[in-house]
N, C-alpha and C positions, 0 to 999 in steps of 0.2 A: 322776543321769545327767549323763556332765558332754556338755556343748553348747560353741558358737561364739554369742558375741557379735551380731546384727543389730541397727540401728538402724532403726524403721517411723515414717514420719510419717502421723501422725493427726487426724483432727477432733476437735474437744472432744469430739461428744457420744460418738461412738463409744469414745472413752478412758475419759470416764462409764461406758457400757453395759460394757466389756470390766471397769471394775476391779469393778464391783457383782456380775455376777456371777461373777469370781473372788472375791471376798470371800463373797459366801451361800453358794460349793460351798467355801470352806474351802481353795483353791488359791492359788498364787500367779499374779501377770499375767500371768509368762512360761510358766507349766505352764499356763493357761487359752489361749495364745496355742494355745503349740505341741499341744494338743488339738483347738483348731478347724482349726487349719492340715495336720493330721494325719488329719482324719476328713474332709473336705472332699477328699484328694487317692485316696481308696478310694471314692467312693462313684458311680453311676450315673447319669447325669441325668437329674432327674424326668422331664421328656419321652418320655426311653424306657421307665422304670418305668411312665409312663400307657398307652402305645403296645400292651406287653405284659400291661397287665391287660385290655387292651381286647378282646384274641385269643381268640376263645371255640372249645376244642377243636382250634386249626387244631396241627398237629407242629410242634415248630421243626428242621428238618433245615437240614444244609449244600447247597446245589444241586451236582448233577453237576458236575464239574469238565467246562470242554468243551476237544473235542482243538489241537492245536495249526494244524492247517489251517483251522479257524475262525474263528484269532485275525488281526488284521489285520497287512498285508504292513509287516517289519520282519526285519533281521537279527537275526545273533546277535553275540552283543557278544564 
């Protein structure tokens, strides 16, 4: 895969923790970066993953859209 060059500044230890395990999974630093950095920009925040398991039976619907006379006094652009 070809990529662009970045330069990240780093703590020691987190350089530690990042090339160790790239090294035990058998990757390189940059393939172990661009993984974390990649699965990190898909994923939901715990908080709403807890929020949702916490819902016991309720529907998840969209609400009513409401009319336009409801909405507060503004033109139209």
């Amino acid at each position: 895969m070809a990529g662009r060059a970045i330069t990240l500044y780093l703590d020691e230890d987190t350089i530690i923790e990042a090339k160790s395990v790239a090294a035990r999974e058998g990757i390189s630093l940059s393939e172990y970066a661009r993984r974390r950095l990649a699965s990190g920009r898909r994923t939901w925040p715990e908080s709403l993953l807890d929020l949702l398991g916490s819902l016991k039976q309720v529907p998840l619907e969209a609400p009513t859209e409401l009319s336009w006379e409801m909405d507060s006094g503004r033109g139209l652009l």
